[in-house]
C-alpha positions in Angstrom: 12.6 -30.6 6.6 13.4 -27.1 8.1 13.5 -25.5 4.3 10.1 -27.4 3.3 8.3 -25.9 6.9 9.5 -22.8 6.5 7.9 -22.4 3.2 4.8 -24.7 4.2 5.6 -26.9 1.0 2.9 -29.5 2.2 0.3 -27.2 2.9 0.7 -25.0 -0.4 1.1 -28.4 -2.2 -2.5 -29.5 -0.5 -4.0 -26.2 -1.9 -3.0 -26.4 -5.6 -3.8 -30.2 -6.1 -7.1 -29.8 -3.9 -8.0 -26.6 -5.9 -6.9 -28.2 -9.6 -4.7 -25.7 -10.4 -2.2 -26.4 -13.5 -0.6 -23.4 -14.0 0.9 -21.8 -10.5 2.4 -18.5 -10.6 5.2 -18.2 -7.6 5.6 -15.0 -6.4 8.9 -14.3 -4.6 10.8 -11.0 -3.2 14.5 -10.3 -4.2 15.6 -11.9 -0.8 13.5 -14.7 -0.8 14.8 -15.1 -5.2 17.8 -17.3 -4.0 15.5 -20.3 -2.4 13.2 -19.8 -5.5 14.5 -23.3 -6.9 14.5 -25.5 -4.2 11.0 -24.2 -3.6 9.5 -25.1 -7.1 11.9 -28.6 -6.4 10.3 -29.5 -3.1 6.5 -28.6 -4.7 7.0 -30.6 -7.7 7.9 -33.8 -5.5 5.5 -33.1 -3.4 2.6 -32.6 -5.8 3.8 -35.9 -7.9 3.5 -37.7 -4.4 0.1 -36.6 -3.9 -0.7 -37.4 -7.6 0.7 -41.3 -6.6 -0.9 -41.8 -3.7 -4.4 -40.7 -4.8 -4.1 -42.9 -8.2 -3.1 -45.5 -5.9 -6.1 -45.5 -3.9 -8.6 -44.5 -6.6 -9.2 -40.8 -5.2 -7.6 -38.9 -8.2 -9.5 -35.7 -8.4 -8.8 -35.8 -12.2 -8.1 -39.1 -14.1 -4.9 -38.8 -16.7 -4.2 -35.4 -14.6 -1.0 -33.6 -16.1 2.3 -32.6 -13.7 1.3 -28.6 -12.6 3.2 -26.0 -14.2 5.1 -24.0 -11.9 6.3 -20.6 -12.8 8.8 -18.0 -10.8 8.5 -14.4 -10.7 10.3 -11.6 -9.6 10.4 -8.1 -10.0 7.6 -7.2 -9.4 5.8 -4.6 -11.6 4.7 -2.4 -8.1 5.1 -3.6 -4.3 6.3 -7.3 -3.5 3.7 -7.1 -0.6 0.7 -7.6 -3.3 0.1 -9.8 -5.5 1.2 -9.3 -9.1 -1.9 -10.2 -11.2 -0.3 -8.8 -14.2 2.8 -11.1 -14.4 0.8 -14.0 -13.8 -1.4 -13.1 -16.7 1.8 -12.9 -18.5 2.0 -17.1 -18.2 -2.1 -17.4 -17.9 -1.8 -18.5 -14.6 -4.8 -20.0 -12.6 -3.4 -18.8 -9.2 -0.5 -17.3 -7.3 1.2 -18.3 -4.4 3.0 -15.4 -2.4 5.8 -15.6 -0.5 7.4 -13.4 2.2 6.2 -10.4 3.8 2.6 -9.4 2.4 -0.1 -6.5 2.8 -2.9 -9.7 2.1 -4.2 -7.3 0.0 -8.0 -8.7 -1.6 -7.1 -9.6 -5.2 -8.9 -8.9 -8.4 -9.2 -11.4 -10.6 -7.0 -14.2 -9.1 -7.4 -16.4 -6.5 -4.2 -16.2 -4.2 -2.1 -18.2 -1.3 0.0 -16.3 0.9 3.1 -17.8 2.9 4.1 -15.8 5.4 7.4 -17.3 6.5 8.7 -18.2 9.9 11.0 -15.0 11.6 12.7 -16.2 15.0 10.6 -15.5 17.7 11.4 -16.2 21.4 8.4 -16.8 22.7 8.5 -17.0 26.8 11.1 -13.7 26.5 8.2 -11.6 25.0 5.3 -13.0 27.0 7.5 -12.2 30.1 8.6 -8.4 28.7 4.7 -7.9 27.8 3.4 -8.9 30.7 5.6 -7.1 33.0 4.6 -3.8 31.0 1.6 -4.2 31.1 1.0 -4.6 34.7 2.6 -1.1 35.1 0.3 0.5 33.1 -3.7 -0.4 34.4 -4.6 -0.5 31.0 -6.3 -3.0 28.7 -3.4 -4.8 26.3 -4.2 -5.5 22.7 -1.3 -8.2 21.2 -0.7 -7.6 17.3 2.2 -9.3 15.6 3.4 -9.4 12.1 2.0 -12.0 10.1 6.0 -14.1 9.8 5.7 -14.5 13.4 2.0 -15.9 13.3 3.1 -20.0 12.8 4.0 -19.2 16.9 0.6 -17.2 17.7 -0.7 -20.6 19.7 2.5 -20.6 21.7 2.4 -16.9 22.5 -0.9 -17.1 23.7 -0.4 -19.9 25.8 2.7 -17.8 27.2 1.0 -14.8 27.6 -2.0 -16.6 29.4 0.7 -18.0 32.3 2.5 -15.1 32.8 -0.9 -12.6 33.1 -2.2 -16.0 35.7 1.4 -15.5 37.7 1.5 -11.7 38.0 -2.6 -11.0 38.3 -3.4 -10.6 42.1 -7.4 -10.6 43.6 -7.9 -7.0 43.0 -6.1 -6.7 40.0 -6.1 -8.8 36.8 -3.8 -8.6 33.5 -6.6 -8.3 30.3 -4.7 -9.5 27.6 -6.1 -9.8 24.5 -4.7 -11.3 20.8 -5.6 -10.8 17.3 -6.1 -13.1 14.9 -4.9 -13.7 11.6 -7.1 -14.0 8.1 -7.3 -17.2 6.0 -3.8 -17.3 4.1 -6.0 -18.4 0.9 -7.5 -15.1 -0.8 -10.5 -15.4 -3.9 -11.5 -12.5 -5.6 -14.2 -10.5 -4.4 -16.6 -12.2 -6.8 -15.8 -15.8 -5.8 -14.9 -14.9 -2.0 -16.5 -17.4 0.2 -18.3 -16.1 3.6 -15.4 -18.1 5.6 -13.0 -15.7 3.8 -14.4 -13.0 4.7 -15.8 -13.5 8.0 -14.1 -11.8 11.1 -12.5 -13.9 13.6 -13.2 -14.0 17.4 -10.8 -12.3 19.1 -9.1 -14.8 22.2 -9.2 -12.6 25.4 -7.2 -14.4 28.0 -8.5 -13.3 30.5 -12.0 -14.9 29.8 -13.6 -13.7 27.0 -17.5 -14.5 26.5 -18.8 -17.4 24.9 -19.5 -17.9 20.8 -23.0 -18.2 21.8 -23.1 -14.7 24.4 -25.4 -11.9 22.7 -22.9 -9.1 23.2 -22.5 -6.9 20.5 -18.6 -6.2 19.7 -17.0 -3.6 16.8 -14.3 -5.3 14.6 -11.8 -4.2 13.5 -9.3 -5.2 10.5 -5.2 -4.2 9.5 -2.8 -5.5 7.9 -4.4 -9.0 7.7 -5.4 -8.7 11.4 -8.2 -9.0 12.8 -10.3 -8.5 16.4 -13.1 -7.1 17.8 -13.7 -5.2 21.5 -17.0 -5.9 23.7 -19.7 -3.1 22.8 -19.0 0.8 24.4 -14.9 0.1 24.1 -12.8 1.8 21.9 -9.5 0.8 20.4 -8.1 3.6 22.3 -8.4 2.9 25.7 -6.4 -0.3 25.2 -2.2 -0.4 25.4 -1.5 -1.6 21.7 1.5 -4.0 21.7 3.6 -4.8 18.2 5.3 -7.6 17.7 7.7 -7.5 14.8 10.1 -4.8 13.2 10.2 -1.3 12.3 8.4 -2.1 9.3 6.0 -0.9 6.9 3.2 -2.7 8.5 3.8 -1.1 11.7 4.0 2.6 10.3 0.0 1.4 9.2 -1.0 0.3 12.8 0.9 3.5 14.3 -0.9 6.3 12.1 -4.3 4.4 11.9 -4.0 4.0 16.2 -2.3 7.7 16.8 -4.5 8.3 19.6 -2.9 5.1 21.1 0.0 4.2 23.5 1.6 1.6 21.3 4.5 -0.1 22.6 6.8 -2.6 20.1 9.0 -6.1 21.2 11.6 -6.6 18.4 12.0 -10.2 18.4 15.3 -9.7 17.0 16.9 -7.6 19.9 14.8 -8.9 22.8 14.1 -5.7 23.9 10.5 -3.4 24.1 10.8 0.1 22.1 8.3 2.3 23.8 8.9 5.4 22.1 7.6 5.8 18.6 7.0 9.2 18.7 9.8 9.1 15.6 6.9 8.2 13.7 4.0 10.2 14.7 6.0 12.8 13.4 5.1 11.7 10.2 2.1 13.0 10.9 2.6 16.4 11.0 4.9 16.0 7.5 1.1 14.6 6.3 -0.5 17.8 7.2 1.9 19.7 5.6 1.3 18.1 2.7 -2.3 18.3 2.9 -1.7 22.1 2.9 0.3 22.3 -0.1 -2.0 19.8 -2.5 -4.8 22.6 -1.9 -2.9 25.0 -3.7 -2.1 22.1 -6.0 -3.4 23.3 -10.0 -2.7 20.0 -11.9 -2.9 16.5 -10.1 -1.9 13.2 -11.1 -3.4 10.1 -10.2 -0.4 8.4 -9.7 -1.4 4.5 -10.3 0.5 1.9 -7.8 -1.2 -1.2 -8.3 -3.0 -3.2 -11.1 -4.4 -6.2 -8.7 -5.7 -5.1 -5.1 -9.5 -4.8 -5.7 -10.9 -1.4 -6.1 -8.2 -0.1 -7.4 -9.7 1.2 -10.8 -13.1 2.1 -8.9 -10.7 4.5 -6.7 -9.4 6.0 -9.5 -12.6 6.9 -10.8 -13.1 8.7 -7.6 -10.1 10.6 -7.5 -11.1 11.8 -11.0 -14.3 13.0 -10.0 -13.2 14.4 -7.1 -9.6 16.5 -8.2 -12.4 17.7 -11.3 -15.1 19.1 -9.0 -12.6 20.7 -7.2 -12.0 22.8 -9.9 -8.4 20.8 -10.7 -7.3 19.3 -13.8 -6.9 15.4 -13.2 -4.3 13.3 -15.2 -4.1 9.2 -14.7 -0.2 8.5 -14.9 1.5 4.9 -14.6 5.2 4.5 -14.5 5.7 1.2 -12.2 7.1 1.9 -9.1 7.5 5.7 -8.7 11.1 7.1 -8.3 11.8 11.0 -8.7 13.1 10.1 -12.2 10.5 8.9 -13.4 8.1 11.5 -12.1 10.6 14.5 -12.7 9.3 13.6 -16.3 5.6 15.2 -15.3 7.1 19.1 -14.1 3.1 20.2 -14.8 1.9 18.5 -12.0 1.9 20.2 -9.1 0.9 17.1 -6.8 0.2 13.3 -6.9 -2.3 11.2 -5.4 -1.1 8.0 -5.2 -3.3 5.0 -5.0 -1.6 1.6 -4.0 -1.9 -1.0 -0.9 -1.4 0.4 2.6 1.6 -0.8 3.1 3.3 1.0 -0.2 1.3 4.5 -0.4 2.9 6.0 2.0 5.8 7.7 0.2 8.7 10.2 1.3 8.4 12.6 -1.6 11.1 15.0 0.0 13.7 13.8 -3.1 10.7 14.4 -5.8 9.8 17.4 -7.4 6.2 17.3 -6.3 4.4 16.4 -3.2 2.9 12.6 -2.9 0.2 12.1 -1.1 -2.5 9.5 -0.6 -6.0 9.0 -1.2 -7.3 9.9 2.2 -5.3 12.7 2.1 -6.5 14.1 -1.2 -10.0 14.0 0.5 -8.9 16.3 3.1 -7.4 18.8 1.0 -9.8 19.0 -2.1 -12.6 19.1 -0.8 -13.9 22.2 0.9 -15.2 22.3 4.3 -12.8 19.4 5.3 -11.1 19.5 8.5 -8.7 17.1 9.9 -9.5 15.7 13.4 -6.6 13.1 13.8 -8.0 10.2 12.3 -6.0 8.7 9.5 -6.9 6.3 7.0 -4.5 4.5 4.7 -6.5 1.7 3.3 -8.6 3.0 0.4 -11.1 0.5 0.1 -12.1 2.2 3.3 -12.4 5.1 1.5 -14.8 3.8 -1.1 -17.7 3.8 0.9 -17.8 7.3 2.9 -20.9 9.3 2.1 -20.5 12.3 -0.3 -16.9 10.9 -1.5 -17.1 13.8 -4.2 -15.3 17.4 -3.8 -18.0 20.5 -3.5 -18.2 22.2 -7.3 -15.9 25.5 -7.2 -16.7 28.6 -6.0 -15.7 32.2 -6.4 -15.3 32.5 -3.3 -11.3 33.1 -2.3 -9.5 30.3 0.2 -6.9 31.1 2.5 -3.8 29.2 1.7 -1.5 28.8 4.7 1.5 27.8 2.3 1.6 31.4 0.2 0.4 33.3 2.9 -2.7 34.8 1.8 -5.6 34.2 -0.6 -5.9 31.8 -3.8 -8.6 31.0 -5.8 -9.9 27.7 -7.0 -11.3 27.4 -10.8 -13.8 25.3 -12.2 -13.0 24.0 -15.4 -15.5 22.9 -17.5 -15.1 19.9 -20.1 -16.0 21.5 -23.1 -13.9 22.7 -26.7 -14.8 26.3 -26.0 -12.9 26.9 -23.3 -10.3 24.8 -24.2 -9.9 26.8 -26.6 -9.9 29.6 -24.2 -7.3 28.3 -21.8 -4.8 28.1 -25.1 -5.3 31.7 -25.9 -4.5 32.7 -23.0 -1.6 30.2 -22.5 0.8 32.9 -24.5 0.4 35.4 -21.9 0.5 33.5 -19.0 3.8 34.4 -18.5 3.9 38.0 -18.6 0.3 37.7 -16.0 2.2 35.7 -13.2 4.9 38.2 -12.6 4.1 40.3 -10.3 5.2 43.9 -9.5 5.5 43.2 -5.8 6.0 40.4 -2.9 2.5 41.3 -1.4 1.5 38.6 0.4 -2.0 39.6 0.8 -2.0 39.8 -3.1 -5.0 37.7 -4.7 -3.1 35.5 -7.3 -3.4 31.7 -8.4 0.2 30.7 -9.5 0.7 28.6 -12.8 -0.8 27.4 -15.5 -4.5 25.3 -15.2 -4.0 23.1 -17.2 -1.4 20.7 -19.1 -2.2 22.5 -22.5 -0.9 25.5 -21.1 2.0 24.4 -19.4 3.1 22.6 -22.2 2.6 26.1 -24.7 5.0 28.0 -21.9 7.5 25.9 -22.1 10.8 26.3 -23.8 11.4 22.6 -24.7 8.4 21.3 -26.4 9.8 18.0 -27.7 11.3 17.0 -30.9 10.7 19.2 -34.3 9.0 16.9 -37.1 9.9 18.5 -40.2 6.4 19.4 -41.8 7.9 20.8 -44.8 8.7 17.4 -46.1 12.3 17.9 -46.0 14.9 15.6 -45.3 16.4 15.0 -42.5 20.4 15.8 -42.9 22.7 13.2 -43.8 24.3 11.1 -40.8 28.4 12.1 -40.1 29.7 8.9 -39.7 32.5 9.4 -36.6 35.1 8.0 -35.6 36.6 4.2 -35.8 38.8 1.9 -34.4 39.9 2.1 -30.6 40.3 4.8 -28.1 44.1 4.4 -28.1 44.3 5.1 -31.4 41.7 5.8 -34.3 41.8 4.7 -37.4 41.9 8.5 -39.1 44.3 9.6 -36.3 48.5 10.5 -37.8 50.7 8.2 -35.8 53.9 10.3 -34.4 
């Protein structure tokens, strides 16, 4: 009964039979793999049970309905944290269920059910540690948790609410707050129902106002969290508490909240981490890379999923905005990115990747070119930007910002901080003419680029503009086709037999 809780077999059994679904795609994560049959065992049961009892008692949702099909799938084409539309295509699937840690990314076609699992939690040990930090600080306390240790949330809040009653005093009181976690079911965009995508009321423990008060709040959403703060208070003045590990999901809260104190239990040790200035510093490795994608000539559009919504509308705006910044733009999409697989691209001098939250974020120091993401490709191609601090990862965020779209390219030179001096931008134009251009003067790049001094101050745009002419510089252009129409030469047939011995060797 521990296994089936853990993996909420009744409750994902409810949803498919209440929702009709015959074909069930089950998505799993390599470490989850090894439970992957007892799962699809303790569903099937479960879904012929509820199949009996409603013929039984004349509530069948469909007469003569067939047992569900229930499919397994593992690795993933891109994250494990989304959901993998194009594998359950593979099997026409009507839905997925998810298991195991999850962005809750919106899908795009599919309707989805996410089971977050149950991670070990002790629940008065953190209330207690929480508390008693807090207290010391005289600040607001915002609770959010990953979304394994939400089956507790009641528990913690009921925890949290004794300990902030025992330590408040009359002129000081703990203000505690929790967020709350989206619906675990997710419909696509087109068929998402207003409950779905509604944002919850946050509970304030320490009184907050009534459903039916006509205060205005600001919500806020991450990770599959969500709250919102009474009208004229920002998300920094509060003391942001993490429960959960040194995850992915956390690196999202930390650079979305850098102007906040953020503080982290790990359920696993027992024990607060208060320092995470470890990954702020990521921060300043982002502007660095901002820096260097200005100078960037070529950029793919490195594609990292095929299911969260938006994805293809994003790409679109990546296209236009790497174009009108006087860049060439190239769509690439390799699966999960490794520096093999993008040493194979040496023309491009930067990526953009566009994936989930959780997964853009990339340390590209092992690849030949920088990765960045989409927020950050704002920032550096189009002009006049200027970084203030905030960071976005989501890009559906991103989607609707006014005046998305880089500013055309000028003649005008821009400093770049990476060579030290001047660099200009070029506006290519879509047209065969100066395609034709950029070719003829491909042969000559070469002997332009090197140049008779280290100048710094020299005005120079290093490498070639465009694909076309980085591929007529190379060396190595691929494989020769023989043109003339002769034949190939005849195959040497090599060695037989083993290595101890072949068959043409002389024996001694």
């Amino acid at each position: 009964m521990e296994f089936e809780a853990n993996y909420e077999v009744d409750r994902t059994a409810d949803y498919i039979y209440s929702h009709n679904f015959t074909r069930v795609a089950l998505q799993f994560p390599d470490e989850l793999l090894k439970d992957s049959i007892r799962v699809v065992r303790a569903l099937r049961d479960k879904l012929r049970a509820l199949q009996k009892c409603n013929d039984d008692s004349g509530e069948s949702l469909v007469e003569g309905r067939k047992d569900v099909g229930l499919y397994v799938m593992a690795d993933t084409t891109y994250g494990s944290c989304c959901i993998d539309e194009v594998g359950a295509a593979h099997i026409n699937a009507d839905c997925v269920v998810h298991y195991g840690h999850t962005c809750l990314s919106p899908t795009s076609t599919l309707p989805a059910y996410f089971v977050f699992g149950k991670a070990s939690i002790n629940v008065a040990d953190c209330a207690q540690k929480i508390c008693t930090f807090a207290k010391s600080c005289n600040k607001p306390v915002l609770v959010l948790l990953g979304l394994e240790y939400t089956y507790a949330m009641h528990d913690l809040k009921e925890a949290l609410a004794d300990e902030a009653l025992k330590l408040s005093t009359s002129s000081s009181k703990l203000d505690i707050s929790c967020a709350s976690v989206l619906s675990p079911a997710v419909a696509p965009p087109e068929e998402k129902t207003a409950s779905n995508g509604q944002v919850e009321a946050v509970n304030n423990l320490s009184g907050c106002p009534e459903a039916g008060d006509a205060e205005v709040y600001t919500s806020y959403n991450i990770g599959g969290l969500t709250w919102r703060l009474p009208h004229g208070q920002q998300i920094e003045d509060y003391l942001v508490f993490w429960i959960g590990p040194d995850n992915s999901a956390f690196a999202n809260v930390v650079l979305t909240f850098n102007a906040c104190e953020i503080v982290r239990y790990d359920p696993a040790e027992r024990c607060l981490i208060t320092d995470v200035s470890q990954i702020k510093r990521i921060l300043q490795r982002r502007y660095y890379l901002v820096e260097k994608a200005k100078d960037a000539n070529i950029v793919g559009i490195l594609v990292g999923t095929l299911g969260v919504a938006g994805y293809l509308h994003m790409i679109s705006q990546m296209k236009e905005l790497v174009t009108k910044a006087g860049k060439k733009a190239y769509t690439i999409v390799v699966g999960r990115p490794n520096p093999a697989k993008l040493a194979n691209f040496p023309e491009c001098d930067v990526f953009v990747y566009v994936s989930c939250a959780q997964t853009t974020l990339l340390d590209s120091k092992e690849f030949l070119a920088p990765i960045i993401t989409p927020f950050e490709a704002m920032l550096a191609f189009k002009r006049g930007s200027q970084w203030t601090g905030e960071y976005t990862i989501e890009f559906r965020d991103l989607m609707n910002m006014p005046s998305f779209g880089g500013e055309i390219g000028t003649d005008e030179p821009r400093y770049s901080f990476i060579l030290g001096g001047y660099a200009e931008d070029h506006n290519h134009e879509e047209n065969a003419e100066d395609s034709e251009e950029e070719l003829a003067l491909a042969v000559s790049t070469e002997k332009v680029l090197r140049l008779r001094d280290e100048d710094i101050n020299v005005l120079a745009k290093i490498g070639p503009k465009s694909g076309a002419e980085y591929l007529a510089t190379r060396s190595y252009q691929g494989l020769d086709i023989h043109h003339d129409g002769s034949m190939p030469k005849p195959i040497v047939i090599g060695k037989t037999g083993r290595a101890s011995g072949y068959e043409n060797e002389k024996t001694r």
